[in-house]
PDB file of N, CA, C and O in Angstrom, chain B, residues numbered from 101:
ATOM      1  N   UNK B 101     221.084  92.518 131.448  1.00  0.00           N
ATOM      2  CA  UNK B 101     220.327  92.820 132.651  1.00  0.00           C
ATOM      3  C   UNK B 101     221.203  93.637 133.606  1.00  0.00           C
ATOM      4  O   UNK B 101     222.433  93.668 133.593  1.00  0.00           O
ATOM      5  N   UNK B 102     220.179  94.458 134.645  1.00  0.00           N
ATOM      6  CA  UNK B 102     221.384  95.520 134.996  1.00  0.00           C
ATOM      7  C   UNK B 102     220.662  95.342 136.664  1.00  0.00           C
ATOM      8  O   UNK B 102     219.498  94.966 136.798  1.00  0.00           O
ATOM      9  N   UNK B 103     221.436  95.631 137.690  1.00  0.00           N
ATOM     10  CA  UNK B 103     221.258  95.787 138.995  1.00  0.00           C
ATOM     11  C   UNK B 103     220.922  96.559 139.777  1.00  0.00           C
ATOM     12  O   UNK B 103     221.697  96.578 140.734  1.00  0.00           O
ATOM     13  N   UNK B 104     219.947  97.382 139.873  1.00  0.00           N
ATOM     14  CA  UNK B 104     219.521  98.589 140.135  1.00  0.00           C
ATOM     15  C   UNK B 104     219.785  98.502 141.939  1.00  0.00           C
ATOM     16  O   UNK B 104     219.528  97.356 142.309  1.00  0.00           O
ATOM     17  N   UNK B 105     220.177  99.312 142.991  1.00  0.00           N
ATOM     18  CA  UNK B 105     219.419  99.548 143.942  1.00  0.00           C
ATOM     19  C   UNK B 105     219.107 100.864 143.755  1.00  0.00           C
ATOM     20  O   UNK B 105     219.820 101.849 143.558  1.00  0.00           O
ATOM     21  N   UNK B 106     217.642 100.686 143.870  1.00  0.00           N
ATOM     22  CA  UNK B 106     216.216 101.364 143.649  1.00  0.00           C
ATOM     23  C   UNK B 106     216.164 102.072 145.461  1.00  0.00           C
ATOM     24  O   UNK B 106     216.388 101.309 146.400  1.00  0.00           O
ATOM     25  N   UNK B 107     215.839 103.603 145.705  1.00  0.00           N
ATOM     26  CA  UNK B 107     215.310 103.706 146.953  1.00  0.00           C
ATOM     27  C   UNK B 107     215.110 104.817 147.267  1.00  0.00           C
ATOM     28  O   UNK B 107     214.805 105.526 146.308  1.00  0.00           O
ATOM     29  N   UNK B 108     215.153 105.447 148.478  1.00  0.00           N
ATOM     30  CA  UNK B 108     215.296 106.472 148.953  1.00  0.00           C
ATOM     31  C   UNK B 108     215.696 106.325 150.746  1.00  0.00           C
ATOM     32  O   UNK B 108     215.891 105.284 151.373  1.00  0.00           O
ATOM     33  N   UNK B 109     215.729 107.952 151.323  1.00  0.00           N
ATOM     34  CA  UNK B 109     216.774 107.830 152.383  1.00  0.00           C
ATOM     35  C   UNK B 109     216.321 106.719 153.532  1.00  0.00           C
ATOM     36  O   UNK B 109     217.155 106.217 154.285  1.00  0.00           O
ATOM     37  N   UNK B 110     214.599 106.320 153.593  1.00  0.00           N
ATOM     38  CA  UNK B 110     214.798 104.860 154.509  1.00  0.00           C
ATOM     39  C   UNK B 110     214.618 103.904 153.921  1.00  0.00           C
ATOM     40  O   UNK B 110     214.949 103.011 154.701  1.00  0.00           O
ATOM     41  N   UNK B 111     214.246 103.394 152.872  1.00  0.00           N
ATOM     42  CA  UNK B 111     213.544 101.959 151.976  1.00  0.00           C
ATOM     43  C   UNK B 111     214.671 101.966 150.684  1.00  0.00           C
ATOM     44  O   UNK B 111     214.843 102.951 149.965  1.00  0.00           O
ATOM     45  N   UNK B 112     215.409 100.660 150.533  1.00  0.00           N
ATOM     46  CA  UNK B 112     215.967 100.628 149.577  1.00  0.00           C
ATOM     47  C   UNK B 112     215.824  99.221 148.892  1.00  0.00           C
ATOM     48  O   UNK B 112     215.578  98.294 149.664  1.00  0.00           O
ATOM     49  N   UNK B 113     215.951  98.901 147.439  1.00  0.00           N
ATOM     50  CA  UNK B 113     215.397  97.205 147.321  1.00  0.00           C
ATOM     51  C   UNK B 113     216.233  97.307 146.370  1.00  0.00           C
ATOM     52  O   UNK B 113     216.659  98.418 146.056  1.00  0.00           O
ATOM     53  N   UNK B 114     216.633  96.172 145.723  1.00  0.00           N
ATOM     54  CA  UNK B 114     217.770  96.087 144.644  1.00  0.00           C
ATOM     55  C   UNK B 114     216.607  94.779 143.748  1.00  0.00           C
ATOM     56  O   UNK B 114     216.147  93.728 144.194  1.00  0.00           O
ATOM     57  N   UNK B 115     216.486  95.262 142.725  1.00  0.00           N
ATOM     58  CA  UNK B 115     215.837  94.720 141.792  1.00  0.00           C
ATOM     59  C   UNK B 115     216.500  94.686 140.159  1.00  0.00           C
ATOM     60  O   UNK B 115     217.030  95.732 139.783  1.00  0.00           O
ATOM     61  N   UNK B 116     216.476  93.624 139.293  1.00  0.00           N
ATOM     62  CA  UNK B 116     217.034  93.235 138.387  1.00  0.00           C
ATOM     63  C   UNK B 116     216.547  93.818 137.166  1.00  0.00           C
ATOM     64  O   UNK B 116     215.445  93.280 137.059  1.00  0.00           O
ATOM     65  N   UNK B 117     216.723  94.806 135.894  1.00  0.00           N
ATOM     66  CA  UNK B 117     215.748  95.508 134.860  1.00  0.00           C
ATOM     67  C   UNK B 117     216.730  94.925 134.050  1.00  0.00           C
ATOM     68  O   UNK B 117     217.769  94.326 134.328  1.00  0.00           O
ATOM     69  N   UNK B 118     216.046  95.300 132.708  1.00  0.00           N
ATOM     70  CA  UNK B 118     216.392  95.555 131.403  1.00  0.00           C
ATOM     71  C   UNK B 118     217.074  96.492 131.184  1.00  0.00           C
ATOM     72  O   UNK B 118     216.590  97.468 131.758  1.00  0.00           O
ATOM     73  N   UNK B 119     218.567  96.900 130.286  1.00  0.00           N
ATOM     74  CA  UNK B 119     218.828  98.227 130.185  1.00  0.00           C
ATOM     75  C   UNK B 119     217.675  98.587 128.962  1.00  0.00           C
ATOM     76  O   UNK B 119     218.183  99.501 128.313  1.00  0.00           O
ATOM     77  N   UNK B 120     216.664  98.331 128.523  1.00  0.00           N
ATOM     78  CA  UNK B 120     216.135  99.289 127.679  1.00  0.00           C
ATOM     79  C   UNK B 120     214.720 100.220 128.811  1.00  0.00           C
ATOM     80  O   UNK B 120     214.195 101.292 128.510  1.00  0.00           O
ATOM     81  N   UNK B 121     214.483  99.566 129.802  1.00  0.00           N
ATOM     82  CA  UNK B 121     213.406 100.549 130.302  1.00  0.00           C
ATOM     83  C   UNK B 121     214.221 101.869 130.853  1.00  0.00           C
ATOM     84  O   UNK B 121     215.437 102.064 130.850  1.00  0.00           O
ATOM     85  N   UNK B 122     213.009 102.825 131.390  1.00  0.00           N
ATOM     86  CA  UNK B 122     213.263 103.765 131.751  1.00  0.00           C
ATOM     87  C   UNK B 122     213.557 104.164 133.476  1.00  0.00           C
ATOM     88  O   UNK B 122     213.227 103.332 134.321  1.00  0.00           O
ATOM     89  N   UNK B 123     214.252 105.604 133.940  1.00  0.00           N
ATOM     90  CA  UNK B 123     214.477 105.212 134.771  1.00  0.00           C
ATOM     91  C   UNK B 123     213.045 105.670 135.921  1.00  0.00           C
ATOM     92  O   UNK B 123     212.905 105.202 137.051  1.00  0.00           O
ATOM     93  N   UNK B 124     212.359 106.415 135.431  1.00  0.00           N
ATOM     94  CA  UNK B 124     211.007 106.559 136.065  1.00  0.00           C
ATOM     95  C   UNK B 124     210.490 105.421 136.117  1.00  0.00           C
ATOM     96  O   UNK B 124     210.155 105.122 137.263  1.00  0.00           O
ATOM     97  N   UNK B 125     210.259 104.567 135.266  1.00  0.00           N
ATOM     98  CA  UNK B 125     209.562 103.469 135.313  1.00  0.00           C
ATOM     99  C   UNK B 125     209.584 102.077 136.466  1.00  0.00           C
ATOM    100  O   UNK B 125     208.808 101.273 136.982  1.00  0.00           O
ATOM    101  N   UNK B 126     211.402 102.531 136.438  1.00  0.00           N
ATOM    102  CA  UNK B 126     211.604 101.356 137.494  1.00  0.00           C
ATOM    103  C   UNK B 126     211.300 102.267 139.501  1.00  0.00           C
ATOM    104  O   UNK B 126     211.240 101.825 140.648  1.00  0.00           O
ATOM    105  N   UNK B 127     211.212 103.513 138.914  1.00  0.00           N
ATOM    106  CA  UNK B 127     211.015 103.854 140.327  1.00  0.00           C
ATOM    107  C   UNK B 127     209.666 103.904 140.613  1.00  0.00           C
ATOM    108  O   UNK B 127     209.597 103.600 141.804  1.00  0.00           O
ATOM    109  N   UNK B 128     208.251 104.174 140.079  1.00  0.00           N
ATOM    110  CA  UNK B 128     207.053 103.393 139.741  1.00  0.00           C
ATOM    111  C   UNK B 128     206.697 102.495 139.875  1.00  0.00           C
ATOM    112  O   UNK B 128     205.636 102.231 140.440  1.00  0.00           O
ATOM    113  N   UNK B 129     207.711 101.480 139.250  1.00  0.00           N
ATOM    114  CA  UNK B 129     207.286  99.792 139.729  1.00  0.00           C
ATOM    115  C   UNK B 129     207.280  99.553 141.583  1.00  0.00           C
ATOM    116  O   UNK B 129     206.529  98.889 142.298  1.00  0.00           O
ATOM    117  N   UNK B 130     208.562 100.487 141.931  1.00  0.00           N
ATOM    118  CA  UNK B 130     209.266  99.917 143.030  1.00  0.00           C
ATOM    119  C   UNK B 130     208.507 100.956 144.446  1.00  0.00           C
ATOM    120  O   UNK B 130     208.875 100.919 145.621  1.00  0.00           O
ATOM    121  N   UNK B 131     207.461 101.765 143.900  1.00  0.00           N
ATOM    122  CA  UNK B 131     206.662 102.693 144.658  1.00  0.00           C
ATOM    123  C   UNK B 131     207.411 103.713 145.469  1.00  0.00           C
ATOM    124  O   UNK B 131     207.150 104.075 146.616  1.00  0.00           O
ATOM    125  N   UNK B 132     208.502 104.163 144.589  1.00  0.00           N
ATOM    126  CA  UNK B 132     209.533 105.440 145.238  1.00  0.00           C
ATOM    127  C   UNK B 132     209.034 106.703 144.539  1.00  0.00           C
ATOM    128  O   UNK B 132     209.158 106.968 143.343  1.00  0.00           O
ATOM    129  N   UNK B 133     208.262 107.674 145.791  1.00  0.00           N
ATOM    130  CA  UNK B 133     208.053 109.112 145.389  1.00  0.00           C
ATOM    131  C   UNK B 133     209.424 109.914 145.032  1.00  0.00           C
ATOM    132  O   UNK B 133     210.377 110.031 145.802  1.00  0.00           O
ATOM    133  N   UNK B 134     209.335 110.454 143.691  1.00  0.00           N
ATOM    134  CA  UNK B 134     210.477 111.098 143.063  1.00  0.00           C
ATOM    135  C   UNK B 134     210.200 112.293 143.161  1.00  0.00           C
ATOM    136  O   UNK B 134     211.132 113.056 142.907  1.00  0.00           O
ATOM    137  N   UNK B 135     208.977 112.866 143.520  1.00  0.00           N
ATOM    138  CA  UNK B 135     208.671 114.206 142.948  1.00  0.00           C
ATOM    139  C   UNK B 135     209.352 115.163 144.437  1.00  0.00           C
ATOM    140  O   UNK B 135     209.368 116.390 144.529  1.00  0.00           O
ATOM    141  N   UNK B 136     209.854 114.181 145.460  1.00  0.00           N
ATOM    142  CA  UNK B 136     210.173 114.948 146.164  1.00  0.00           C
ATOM    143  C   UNK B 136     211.692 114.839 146.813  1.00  0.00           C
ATOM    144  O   UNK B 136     211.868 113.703 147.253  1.00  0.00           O
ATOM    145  N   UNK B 137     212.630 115.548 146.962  1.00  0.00           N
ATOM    146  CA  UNK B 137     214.092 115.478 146.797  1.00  0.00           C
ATOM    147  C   UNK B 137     214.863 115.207 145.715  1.00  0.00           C
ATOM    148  O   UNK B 137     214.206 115.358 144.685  1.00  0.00           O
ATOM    149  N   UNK B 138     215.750 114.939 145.559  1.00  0.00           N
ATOM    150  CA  UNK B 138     216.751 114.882 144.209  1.00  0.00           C
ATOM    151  C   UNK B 138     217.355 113.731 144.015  1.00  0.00           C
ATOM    152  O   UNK B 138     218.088 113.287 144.899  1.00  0.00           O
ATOM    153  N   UNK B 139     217.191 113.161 143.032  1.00  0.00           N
ATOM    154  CA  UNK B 139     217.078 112.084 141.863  1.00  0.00           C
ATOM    155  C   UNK B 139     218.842 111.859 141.959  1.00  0.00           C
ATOM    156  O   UNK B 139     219.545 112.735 141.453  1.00  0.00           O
ATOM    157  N   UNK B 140     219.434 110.777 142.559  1.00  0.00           N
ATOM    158  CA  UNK B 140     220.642 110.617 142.050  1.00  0.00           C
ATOM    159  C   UNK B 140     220.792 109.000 141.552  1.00  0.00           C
ATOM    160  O   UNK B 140     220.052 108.101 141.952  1.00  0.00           O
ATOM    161  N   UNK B 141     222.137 108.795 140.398  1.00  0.00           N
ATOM    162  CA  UNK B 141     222.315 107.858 139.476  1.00  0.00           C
ATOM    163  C   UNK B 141     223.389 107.869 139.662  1.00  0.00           C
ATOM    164  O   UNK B 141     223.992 108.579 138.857  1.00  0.00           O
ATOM    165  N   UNK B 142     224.521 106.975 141.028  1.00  0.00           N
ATOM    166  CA  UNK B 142     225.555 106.499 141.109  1.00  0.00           C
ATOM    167  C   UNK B 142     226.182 107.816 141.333  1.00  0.00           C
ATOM    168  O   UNK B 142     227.033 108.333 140.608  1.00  0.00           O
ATOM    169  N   UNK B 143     225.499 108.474 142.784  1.00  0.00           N
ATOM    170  CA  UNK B 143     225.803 109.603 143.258  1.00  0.00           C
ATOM    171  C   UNK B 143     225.885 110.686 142.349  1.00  0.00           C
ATOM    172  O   UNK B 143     226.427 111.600 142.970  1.00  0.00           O
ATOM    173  N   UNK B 144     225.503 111.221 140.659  1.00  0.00           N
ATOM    174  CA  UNK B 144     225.646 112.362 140.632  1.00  0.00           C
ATOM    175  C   UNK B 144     223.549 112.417 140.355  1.00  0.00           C
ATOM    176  O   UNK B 144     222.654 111.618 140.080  1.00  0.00           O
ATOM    177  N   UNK B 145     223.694 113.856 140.650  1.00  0.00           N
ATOM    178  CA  UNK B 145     222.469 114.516 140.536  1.00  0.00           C
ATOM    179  C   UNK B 145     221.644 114.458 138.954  1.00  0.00           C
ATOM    180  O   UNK B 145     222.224 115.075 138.062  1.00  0.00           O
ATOM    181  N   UNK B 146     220.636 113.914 138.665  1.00  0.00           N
ATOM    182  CA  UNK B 146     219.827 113.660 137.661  1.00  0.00           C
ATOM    183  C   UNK B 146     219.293 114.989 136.624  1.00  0.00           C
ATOM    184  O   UNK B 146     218.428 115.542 137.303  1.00  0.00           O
ATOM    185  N   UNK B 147     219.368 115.448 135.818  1.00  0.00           N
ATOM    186  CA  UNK B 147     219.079 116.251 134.984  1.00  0.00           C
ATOM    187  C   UNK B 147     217.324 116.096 134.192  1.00  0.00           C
ATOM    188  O   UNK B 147     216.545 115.173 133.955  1.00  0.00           O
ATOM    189  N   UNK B 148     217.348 117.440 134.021  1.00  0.00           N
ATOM    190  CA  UNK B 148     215.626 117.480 133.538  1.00  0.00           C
ATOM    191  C   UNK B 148     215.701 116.711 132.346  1.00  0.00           C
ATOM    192  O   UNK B 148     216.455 117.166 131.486  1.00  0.00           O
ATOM    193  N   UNK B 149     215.058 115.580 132.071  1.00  0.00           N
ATOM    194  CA  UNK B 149     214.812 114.932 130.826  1.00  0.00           C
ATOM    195  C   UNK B 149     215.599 113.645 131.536  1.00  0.00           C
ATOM    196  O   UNK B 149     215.122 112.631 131.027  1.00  0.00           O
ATOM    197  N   UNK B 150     216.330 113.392 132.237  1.00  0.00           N
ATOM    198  CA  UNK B 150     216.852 112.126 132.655  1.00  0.00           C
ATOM    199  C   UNK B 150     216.275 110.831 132.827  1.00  0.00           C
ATOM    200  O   UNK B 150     216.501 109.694 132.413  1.00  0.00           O
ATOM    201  N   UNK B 151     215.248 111.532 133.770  1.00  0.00           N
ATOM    202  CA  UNK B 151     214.136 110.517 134.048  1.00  0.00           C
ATOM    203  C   UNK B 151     213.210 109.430 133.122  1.00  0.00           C
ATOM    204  O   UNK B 151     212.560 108.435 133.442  1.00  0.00           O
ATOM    205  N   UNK B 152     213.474 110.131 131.763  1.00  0.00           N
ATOM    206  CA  UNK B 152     212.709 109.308 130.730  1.00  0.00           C
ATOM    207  C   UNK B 152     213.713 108.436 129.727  1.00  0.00           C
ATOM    208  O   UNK B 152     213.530 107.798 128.690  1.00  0.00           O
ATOM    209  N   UNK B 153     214.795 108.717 130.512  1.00  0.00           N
ATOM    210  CA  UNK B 153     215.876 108.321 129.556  1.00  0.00           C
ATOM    211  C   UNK B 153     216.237 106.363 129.521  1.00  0.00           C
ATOM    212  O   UNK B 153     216.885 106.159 130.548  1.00  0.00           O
ATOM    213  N   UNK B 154     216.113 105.468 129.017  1.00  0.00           N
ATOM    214  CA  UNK B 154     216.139 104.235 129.637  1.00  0.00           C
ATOM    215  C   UNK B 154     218.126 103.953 130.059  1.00  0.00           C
ATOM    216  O   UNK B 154     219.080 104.574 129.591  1.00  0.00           O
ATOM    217  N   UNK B 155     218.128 103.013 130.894  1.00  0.00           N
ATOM    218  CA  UNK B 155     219.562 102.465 131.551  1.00  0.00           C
ATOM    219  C   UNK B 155     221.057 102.700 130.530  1.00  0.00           C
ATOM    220  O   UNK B 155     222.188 103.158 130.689  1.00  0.00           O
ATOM    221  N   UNK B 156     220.219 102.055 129.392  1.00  0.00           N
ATOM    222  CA  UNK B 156     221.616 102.034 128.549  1.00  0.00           C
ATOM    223  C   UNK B 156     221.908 103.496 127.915  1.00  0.00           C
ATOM    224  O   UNK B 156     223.044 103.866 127.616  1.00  0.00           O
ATOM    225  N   UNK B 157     220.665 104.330 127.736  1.00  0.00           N
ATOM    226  CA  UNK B 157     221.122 105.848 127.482  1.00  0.00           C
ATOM    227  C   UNK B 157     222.129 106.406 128.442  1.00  0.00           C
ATOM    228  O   UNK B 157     223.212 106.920 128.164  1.00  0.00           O
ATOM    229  N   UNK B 158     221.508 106.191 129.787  1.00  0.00           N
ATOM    230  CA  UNK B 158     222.289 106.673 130.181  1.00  0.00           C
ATOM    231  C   UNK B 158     224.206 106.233 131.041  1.00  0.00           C
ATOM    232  O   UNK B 158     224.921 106.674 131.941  1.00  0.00           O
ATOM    233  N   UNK B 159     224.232 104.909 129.790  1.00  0.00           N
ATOM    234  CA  UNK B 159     225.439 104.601 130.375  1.00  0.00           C
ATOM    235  C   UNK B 159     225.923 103.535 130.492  1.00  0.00           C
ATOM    236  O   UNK B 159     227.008 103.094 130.112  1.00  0.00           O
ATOM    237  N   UNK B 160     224.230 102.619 131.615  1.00  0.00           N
ATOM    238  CA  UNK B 160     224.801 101.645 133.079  1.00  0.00           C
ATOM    239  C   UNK B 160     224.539 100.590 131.893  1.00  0.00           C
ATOM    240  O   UNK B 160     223.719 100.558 130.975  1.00  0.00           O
ATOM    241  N   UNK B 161     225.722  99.625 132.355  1.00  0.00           N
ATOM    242  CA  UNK B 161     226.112  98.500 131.725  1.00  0.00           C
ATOM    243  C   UNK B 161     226.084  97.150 132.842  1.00  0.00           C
ATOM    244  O   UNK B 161     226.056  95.962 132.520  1.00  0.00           O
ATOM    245  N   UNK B 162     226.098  97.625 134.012  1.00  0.00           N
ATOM    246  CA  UNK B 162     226.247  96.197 135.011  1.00  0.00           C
ATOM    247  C   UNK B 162     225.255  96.375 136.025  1.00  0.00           C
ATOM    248  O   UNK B 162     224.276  95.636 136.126  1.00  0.00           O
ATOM    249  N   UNK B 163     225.577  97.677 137.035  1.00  0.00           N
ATOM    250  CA  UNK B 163     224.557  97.604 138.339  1.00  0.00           C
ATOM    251  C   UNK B 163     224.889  99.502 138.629  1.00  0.00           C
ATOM    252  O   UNK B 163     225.754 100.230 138.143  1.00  0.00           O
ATOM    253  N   UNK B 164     223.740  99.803 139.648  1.00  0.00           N
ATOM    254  CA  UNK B 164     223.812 101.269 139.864  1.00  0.00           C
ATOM    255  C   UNK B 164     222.953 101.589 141.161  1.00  0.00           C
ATOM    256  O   UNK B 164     222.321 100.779 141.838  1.00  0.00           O
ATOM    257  N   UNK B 165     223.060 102.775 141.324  1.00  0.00           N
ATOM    258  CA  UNK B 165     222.046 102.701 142.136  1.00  0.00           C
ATOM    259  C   UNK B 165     221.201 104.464 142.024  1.00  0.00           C
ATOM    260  O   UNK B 165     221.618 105.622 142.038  1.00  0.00           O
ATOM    261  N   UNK B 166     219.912 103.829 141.921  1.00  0.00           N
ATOM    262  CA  UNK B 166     218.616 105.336 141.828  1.00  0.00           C
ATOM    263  C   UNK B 166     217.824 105.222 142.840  1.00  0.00           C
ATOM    264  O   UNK B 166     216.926 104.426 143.117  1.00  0.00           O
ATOM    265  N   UNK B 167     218.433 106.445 143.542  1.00  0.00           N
ATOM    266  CA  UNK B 167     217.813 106.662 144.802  1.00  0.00           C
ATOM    267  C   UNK B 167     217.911 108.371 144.726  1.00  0.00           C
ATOM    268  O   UNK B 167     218.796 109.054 144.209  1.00  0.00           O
ATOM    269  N   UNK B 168     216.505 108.859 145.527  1.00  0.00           N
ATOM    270  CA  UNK B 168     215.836 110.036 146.009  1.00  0.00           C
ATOM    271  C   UNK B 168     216.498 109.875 147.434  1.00  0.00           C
ATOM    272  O   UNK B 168     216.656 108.923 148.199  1.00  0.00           O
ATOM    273  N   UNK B 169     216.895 111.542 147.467  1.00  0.00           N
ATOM    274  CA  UNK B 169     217.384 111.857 148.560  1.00  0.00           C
ATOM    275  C   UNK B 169     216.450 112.735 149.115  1.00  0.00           C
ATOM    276  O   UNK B 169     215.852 113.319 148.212  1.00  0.00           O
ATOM    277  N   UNK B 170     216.176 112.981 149.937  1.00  0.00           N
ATOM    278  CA  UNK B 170     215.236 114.198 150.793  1.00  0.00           C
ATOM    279  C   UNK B 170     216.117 114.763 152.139  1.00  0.00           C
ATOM    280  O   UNK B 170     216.542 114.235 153.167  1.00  0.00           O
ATOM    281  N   UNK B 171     216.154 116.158 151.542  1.00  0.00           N
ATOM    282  CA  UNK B 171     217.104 116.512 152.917  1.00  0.00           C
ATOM    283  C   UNK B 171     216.520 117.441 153.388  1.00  0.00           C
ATOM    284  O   UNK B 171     216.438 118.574 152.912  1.00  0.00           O
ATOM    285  N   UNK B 172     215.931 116.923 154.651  1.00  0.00           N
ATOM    286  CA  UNK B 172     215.280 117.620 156.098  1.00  0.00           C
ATOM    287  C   UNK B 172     215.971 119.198 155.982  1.00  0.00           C
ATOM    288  O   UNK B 172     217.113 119.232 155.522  1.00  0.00           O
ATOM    289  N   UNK B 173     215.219 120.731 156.445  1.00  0.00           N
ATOM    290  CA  UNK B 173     215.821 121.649 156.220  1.00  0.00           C
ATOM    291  C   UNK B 173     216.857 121.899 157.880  1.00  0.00           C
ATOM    292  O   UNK B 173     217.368 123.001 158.079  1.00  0.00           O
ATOM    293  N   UNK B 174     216.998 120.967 158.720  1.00  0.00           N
ATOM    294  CA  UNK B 174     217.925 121.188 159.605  1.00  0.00           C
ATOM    295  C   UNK B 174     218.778 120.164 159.638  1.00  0.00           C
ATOM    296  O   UNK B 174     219.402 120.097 160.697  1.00  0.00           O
ATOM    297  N   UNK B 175     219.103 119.079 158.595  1.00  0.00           N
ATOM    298  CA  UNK B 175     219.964 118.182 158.126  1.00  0.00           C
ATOM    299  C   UNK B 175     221.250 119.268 157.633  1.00  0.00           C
ATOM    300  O   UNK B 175     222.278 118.818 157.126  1.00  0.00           O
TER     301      UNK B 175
END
């Protein structure tokens, strides 16, 4: 079992997954719009095809965190 905090730049929740799901899936469950700002996985930036990739593909073995960033254009 792996430790996700799940979020974006105001709402963040830390919820407990499986490493076999995916990482869209857990941001779906957790009602975080992805389609807008950039997808990061323990601060680096998410790659096209990432998103379908489940936990242990891509790595996470203990806890992480997937969070959407949205940056305002005068940020």
């Amino acid at each position: 079992m792996i430790k996700v905090t799940v979020g974006n730049n105001v709402k963040r929740n830390s919820v407990i997954v499986d490493e076999a799901v995916t990482l869209r899936s857990v941001l779906e469950e957790n009602d975080i719009d992805y389609t807008r700002g950039t997808m990061h996985l323990d601060g680096s930036t998410l790659q096209p095809g990432d998103m379908d990739k489940s936990f242990e593909e891509m790595g996470i073995k203990d806890k992480c965190f997937l969070l959407n960033v949205v940056k305002a254009d005068n940020a």
